[in-house]
N, C-alpha and C positions, 0 to 999 in steps of 0.2 A: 658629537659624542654619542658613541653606542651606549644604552640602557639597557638592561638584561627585561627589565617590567616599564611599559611604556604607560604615559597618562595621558587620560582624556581633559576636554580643556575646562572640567570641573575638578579635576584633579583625583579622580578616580583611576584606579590599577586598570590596565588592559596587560593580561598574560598575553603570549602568542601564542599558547596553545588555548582552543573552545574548552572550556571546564565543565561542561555538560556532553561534550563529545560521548564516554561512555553510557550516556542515559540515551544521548543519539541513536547509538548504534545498538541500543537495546530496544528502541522502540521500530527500529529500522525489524528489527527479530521481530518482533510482537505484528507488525504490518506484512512481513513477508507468511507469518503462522497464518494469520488472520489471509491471505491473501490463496493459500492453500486449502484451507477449510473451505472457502467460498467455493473454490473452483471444485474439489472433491463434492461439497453439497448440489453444485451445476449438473457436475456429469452425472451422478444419481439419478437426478431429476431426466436430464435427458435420457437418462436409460432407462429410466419406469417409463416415459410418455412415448417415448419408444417399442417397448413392451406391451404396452396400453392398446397402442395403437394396431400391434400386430394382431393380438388376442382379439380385440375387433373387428378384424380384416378376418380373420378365420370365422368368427361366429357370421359372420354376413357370407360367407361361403359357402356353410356345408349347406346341404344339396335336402330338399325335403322332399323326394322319393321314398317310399316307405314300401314295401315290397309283404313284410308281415308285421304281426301288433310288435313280436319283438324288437324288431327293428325300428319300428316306432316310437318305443319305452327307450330304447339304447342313442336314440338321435335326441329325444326328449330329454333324458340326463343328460349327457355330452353338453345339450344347449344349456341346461339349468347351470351345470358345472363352470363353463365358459361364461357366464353371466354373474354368476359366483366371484371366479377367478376376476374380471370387471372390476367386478365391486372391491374386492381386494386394492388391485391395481390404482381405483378411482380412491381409495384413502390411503393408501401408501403417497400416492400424488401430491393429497392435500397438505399431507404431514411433510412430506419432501419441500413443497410450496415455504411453507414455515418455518423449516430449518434452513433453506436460500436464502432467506428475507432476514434471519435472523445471524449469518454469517457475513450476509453482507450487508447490516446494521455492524455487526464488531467490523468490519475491515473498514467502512467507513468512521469507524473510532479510531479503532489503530492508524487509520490514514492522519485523522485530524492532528493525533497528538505528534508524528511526525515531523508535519508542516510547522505546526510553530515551534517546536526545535531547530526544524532548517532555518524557520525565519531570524530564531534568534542569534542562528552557527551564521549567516550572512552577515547580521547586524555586527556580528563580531569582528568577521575579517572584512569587514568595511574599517570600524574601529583603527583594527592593526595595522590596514593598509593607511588609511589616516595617520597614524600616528609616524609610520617608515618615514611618509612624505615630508611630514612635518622636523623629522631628525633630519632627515636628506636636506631639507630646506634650511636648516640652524647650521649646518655643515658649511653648505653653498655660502651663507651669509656672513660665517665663519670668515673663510678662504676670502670670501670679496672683500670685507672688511680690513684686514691682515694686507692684504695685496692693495689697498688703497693706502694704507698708513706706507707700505714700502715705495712706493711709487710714490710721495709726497718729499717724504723722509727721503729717500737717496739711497736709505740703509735697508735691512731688516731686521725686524723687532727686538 
């Protein structure tokens, strides 16, 4: 006998559909946001240390040939300036550093709460599946039962 709302064997309701499903797929949302923010705060990061790195590579280049004072005042600021622009770089970094750490703190939130929604969306079509087997099984028992009374009897029921 099919049941529209199957019980567990405390006698509790299992629907077949998961009744948290739309909180599921909401927090599925919230781990995929979370999962972008992260990667957007990565690439940042990698593009300031990127940056960083280059403005570095320039200042260990330029050339200390100095040919007059002017030239010398003009190689002077350029290095001040590029040492400047560093410094810049080196707390743009730090601050990048902390917004990574800090996105992905939330996407490992958003991950957790996830998980135990899937755990609980399993637990359920474990349930459901339990319960089919168990109709399937009353069915089977059904028929064998009925087909032993016939085969006794001569007749049918």
């Amino acid at each position: 006998m099919a049941r529209s709302a199957q019980y567990l064997a405390g006698g509790a309701r299992v629907s077949r559909q998961f009744s948290l499903a739309g909180l599921l797929r909401l927090r599925h949302l919230e781990q995929d946001e979370a999962a972008g923010q992260l990667a957007s705060a990565n690439a940042r990061l990698d593009a300031t240390s990127v940056q960083r790195n280059r403005a570095r590579a320039a200042l260990g280049a330029t050339r200390a040939e100095a040919s007059s004072t002017e030239m010398l005042y003009a190689m002077a600021a350029g290095r001040a300036s590029m040492r400047s622009m560093l410094s810049d770089l080196d707390s743009m970094l730090t601050q990048q550093h902390a917004e990574a750490a800090e996105a992905n703190q939330a996407f490992s939130a958003a991950r957790a709460k996830a998980v135990a929604l899937e755990k609980l969306e399993a637990k359920h079509a474990q349930a459901v599946m339990l319960e089919e087997l168990r109709a399937e099984q009353n069915v089977i028992d059904e028929i064998a039962s009925t087909s032993w009374h016939v085969d006794r009897e001569g007749k049918t029921p």
